[in-house]
N, C-alpha and C positions, 0 to 999 in steps of 0.2 A: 529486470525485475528487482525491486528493492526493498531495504531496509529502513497490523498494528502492530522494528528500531529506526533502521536509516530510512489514521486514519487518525492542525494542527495542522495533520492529519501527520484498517486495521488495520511534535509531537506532535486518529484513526485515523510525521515524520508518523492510528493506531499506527509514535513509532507502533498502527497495530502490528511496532515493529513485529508486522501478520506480513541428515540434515544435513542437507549442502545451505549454504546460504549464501544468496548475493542478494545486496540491497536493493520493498515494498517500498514499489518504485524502486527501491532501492532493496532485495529482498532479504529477508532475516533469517534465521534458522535459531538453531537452539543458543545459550551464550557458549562462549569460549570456555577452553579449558584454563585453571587457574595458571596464571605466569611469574614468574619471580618481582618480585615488587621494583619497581622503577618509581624515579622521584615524579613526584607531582610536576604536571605540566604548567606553565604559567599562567598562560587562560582557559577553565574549562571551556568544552563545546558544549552548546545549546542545543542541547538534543530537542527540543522542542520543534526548534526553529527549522533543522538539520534534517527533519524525519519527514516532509510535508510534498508528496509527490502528485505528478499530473496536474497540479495546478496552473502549470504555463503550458504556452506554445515554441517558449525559447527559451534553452540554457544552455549552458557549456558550448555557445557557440555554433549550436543546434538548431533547426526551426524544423515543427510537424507543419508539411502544405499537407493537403485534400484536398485531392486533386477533383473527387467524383461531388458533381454538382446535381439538383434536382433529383432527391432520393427519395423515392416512394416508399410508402408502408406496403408489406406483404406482396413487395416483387423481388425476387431474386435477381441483385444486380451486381455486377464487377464492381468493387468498392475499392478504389485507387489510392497513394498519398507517395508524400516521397518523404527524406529526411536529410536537407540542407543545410550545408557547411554556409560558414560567415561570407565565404565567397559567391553563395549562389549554386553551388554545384550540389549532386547527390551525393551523399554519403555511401559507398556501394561496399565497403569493408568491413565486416562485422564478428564477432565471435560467438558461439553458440553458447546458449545458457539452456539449461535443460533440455539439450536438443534441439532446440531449434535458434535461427537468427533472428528470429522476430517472434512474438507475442503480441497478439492485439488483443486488445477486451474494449467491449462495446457494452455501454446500459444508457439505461434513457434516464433522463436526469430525476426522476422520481424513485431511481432506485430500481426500476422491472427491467427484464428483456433482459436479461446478461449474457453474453456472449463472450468466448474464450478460444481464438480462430488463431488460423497460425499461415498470413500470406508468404506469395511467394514473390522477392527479388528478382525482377528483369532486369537484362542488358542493358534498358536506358537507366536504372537505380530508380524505377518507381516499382514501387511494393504494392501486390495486385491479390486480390480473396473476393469469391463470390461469398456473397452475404446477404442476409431478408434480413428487413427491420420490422419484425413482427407488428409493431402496432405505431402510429403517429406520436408525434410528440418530439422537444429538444433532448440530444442523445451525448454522450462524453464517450468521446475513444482515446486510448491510450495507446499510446505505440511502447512498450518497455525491449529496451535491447541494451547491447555495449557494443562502442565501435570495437575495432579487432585493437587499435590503439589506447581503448581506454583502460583505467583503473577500477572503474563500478559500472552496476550497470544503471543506466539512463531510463526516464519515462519522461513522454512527454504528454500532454493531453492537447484537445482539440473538442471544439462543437460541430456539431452535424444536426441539421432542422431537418427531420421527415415527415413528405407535405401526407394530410389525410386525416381522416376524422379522429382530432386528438382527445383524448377522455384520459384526465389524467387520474392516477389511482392512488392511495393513501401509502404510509408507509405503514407497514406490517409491525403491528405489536410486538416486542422483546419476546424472543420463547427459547427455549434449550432442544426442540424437536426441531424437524424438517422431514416430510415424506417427497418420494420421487418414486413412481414407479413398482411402488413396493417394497420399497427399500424406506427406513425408520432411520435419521444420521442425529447423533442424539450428543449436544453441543454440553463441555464440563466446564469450568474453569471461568475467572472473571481478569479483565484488564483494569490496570489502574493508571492513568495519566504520567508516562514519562519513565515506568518503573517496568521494567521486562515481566511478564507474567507468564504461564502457563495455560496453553486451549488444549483439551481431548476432543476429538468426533470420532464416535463410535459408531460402527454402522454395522445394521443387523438387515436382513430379508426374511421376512412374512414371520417375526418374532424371535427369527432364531441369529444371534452373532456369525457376523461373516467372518470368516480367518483363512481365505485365498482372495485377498484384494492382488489385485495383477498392478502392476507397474504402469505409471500414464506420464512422459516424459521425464522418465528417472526414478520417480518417485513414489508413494503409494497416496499419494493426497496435492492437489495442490491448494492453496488458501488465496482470494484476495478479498479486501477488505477495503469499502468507502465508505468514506464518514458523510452519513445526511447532510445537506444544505451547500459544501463547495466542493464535494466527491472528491475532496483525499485520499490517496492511492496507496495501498498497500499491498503489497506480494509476499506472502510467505512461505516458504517449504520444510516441510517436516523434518525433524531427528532422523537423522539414519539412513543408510540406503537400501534397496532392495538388495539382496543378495550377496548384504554382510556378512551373513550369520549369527546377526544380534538384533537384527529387526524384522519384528513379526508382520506379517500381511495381512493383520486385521485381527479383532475389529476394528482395535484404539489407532488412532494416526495422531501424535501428538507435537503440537507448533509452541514453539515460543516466539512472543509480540511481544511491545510494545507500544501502546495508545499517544499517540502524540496530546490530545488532548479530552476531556470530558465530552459526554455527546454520544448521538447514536451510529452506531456502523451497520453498514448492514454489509453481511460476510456469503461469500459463495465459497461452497467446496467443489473439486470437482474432483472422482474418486473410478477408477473402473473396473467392472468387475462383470463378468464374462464376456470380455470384448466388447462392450459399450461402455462410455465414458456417460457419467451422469454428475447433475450440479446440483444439491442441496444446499438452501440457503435461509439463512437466520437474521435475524434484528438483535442485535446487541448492545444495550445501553450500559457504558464507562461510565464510571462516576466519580468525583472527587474533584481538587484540586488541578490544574494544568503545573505543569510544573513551572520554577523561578525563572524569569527570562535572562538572558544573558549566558547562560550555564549556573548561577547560581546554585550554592547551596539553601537548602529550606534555612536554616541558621544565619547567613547572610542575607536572604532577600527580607526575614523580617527584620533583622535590622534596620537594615535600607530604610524598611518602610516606615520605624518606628523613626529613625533621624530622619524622615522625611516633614513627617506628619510633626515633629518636636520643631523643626523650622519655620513650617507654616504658620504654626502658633504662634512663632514669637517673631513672625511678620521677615522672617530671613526666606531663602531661595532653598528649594531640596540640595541635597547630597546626594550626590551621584555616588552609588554602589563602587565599592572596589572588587574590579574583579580579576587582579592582577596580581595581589598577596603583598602588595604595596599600598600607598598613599594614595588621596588624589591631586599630591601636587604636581600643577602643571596641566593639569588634565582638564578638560573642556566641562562644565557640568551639562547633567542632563541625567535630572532626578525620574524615577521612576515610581508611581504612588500606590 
């Protein structure tokens, strides 16, 4: 699960960079504590670029199969996949992030149906979950794990067609509410393109604030977050652990993201509280600027832009941005406008 930091894509890299934290897709938590100052690096990183999960089917040498083929709407079926190395083989060594070695989430590519399952590893290294795909329609699974070798943890994504009378449904208006069961999860805070923000969900039952939310893989919330249109993946987990002694079990469960870029997310909670796990979900529209490409500072990329657009004018080729704290001699151009 990674870091809307590490839904652009809740750059929704929302980095909805959406408190233990391992990186939506790459997953986030709260920022770091401050650290003694070190010199500036020589190229920033493009958080932009860097935050942008479940979009492939291969990285780091990786590849998501699915395995289970002809999937019906509203049959409870063994839903299979594996997770292959460069060589062809499974992946079969893993290390546990919130308890588990594996994390799947399933929605159907309009946003409904979300699912947040948790298979299980066989001998042959294919990863197996009985699962209904409630209604027809093209669906996005994500596998989020880390091999036991890795440094972060990985997401992959994948399509899945379930055959059956598809009706596909709108994407649900921006709102700060969400009802499930009785339970009222009532969304604070705004994201802004590329800049860590602050989300509260607070959750109350039949009007009155809940404050014994139980523990649900570590935690007392977990968040992810895609952004409408190419489902950028974000995983977030809250400030604090259960049974710190500095963090309270409700109502507030409070995340810090960042939005990879502008655009709508629609965000699932999933929170539990008298032994059932329950998922409230919102439509959240970021707004603003994406941030500069390349790493960029706002102060350099208008530059860029302004020597760009001063070139064109006077019939020359763009300037390529420095993003090196040097010159660009010697360097290839490839102006950005």
């Amino acid at each position: 699960m990674k870091t809307l930091t590490k839904l652009g894509a809740f750059a929704l890299a929302l980095v909805l960079v959406l408190g233990s934290a391992y990186t939506v897709g790459r997953v986030v938590g709260p920022p770091p504590t401050a650290a003694p100052a070190a010199a500036p690096a020589a190229k920033p990183a493009a958080v932009a670029e860097e935050s942008s999960y479940g979009l492939t089917i291969n990285h780091e040498s990786m590849n998501l199969k699915v395995i289970t083929d002809n999937v019906r709407a509203g049959t409870k079926q063994t839903f299979a996949f594996q997770i292959l190395q460069h060589d062809g083989t499974p992946l079969v060594k893993y290390k546990p992030q919130h308890e588990k070695l594996m994390h799947l989430i399933v929605a159907r590519r309009d946003l409904t149906n979300f699912q947040h399952v948790h298979p299980n590893l066989g001998s042959d290294g294919v990863w197996r979950v009985p699962l209904t795909f409630a209604a027809a329609g093209e669906y996005r699974v994500f596998a989020d794990y880390m091999p036991l070798w890795g440094i972060h943890g990985e997401t992959l994504g994948a399509d899945v067609s379930v055959s059956g009378d598809y009706r596909p449904e709108a994407l649900p208006a921006p709102s700060t509410t969400s009802t499930v069961d009785g339970y009222t999860v009532t969304l604070g805070g705004e994201l802004t393109p590329g800049k860590s923000g602050k989300l509260t969900l607070s959750v109350a039952k039949d009007g009155k604030p809940v404050t014994d939310l139980e523990p649900y893989l570590g935690a007392f919330g977990h968040l992810v977050a895609l952004r409408d249109g190419d489902m950028a993946y974000l995983h977030v987990h809250p400030d604090g652990t259960p049974g710190d002694g500095q963090t309270a079990p409700g109502p507030d469960v409070l995340f810090h993201a960042t939005a990879p870029s502008f655009g709508d997310y629609r965000l699932f909670l999933d929170f539990q509280h008298q032994g059932v796990v329950r998922t409230a979900s919102f439509t959240l529209r970021v707004k603003g600027p994406n941030p500069p490409p390349h790493g960029l500072s706002e102060e350099a990329f208008a530059a860029a832009k302004a020597r760009n657009e001063e070139a064109v004018r006077n019939g020359g080729a763009a300037v390529p941005a420095d993003t090196t704290g040097g010159g660009t001699e010697g360097g290839t151009e490839h102006g950005h406008g």
